[in-house]
C-alpha positions as a Markdown table, in Angstrom:
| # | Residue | x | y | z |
|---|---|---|---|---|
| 1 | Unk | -12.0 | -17.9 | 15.7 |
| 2 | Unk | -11.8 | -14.7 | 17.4 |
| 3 | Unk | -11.1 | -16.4 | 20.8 |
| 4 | Unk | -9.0 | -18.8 | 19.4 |
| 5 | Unk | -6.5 | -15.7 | 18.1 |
| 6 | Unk | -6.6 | -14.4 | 21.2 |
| 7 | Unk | -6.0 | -17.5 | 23.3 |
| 8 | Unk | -3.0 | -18.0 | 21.1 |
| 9 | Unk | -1.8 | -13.8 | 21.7 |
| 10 | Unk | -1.7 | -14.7 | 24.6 |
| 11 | Unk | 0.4 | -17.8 | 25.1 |
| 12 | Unk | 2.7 | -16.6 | 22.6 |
| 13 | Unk | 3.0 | -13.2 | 24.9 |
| 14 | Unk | 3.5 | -15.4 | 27.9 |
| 15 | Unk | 6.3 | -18.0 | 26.2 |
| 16 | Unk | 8.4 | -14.5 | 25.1 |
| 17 | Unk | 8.0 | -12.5 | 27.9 |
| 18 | Unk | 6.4 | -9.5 | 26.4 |
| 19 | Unk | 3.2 | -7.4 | 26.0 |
| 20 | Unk | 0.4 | -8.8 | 24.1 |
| 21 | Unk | 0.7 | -5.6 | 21.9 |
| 22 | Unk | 4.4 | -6.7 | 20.7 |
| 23 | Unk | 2.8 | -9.6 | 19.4 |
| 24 | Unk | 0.4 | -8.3 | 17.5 |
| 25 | Unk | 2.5 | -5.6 | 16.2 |
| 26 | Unk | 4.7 | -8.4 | 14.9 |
| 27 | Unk | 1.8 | -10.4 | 13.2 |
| 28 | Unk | 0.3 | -7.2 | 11.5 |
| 29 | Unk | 4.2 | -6.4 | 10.4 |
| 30 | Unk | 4.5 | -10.1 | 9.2 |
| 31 | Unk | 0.9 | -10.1 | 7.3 |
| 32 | Unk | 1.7 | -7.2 | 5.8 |
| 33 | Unk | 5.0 | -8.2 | 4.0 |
| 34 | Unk | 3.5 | -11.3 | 3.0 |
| 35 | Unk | 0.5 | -9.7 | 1.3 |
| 36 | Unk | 3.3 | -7.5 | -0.1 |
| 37 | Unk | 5.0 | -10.7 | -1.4 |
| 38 | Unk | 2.2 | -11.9 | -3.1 |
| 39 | Unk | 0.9 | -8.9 | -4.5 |
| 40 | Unk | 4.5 | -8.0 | -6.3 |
| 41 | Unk | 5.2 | -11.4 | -7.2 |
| 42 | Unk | 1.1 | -11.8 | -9.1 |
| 43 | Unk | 2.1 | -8.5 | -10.4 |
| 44 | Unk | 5.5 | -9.8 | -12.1 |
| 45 | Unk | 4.0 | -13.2 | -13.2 |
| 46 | Unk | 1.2 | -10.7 | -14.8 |
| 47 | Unk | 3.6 | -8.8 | -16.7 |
| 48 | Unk | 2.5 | -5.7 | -15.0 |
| 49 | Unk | 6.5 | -5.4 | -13.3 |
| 50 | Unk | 9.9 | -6.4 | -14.6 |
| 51 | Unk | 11.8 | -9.0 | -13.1 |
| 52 | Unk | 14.7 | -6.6 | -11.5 |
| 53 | Unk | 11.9 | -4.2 | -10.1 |
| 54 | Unk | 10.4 | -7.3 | -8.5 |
| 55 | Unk | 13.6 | -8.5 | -7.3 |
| 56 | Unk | 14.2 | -5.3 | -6.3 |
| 57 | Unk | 11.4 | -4.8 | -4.0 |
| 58 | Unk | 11.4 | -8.8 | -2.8 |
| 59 | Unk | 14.2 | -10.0 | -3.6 |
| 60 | Unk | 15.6 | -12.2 | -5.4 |
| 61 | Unk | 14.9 | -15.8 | -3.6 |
| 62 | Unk | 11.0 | -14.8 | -3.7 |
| 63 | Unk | 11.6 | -14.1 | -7.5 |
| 64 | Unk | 13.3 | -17.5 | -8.7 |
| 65 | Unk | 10.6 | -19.5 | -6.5 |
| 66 | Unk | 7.8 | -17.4 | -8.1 |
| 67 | Unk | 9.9 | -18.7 | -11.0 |
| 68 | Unk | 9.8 | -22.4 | -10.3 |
| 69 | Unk | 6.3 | -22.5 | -8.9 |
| 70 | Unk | 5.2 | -20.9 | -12.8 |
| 71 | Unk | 7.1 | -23.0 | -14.8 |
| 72 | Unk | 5.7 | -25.9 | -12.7 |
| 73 | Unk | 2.2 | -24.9 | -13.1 |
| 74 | Unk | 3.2 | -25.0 | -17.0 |
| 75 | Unk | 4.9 | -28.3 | -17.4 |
| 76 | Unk | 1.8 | -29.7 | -15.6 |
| 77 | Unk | -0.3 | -28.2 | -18.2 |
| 78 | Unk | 1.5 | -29.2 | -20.9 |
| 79 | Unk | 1.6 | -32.9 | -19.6 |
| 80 | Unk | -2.0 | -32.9 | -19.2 |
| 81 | Unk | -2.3 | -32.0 | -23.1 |
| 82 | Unk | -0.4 | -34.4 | -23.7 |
| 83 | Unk | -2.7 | -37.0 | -22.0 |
């Protein structure tokens, strides 16, 4: 695994012209918001944050599919009680 990240560090360095430390600068700032994503969306689904603080501090596209992927996950539910 290890070898394989840095096999790909280094191709993507090479295809954009820049140092291997740009790219995983980039990567750690991506992973980051994305865990920051999930962790305020859980948190609103939970109840522990209101939807205009969570919209607030992800905005409001991450909110409404948060949204959709819930009431999803419940219509499945209640369609397999139905059954």
């Amino acid at each position: 695994m290890a070898a394989e990240i840095t096999d790909r560090v280094q191709e993507l360095a090479e295809a954009r012209g820049v140092a291997e430390s740009e790219i995983l600068e980039q990567a750690l700032e991506r992973g980051v918001e994305d865990l920051w994503t999930d962790l305020v969306l859980a948190r609103y689904v939970d109840g522990e944050i209101d939807r205009a603080r969570a919209i607030k501090l992800v905005g409001r596209d991450h909110v409404k599919r948060a949204e959709r992927e819930v009431k999803a996950v419940e219509d499945d539910i209640m369609w397999g009680l139905d059954a």
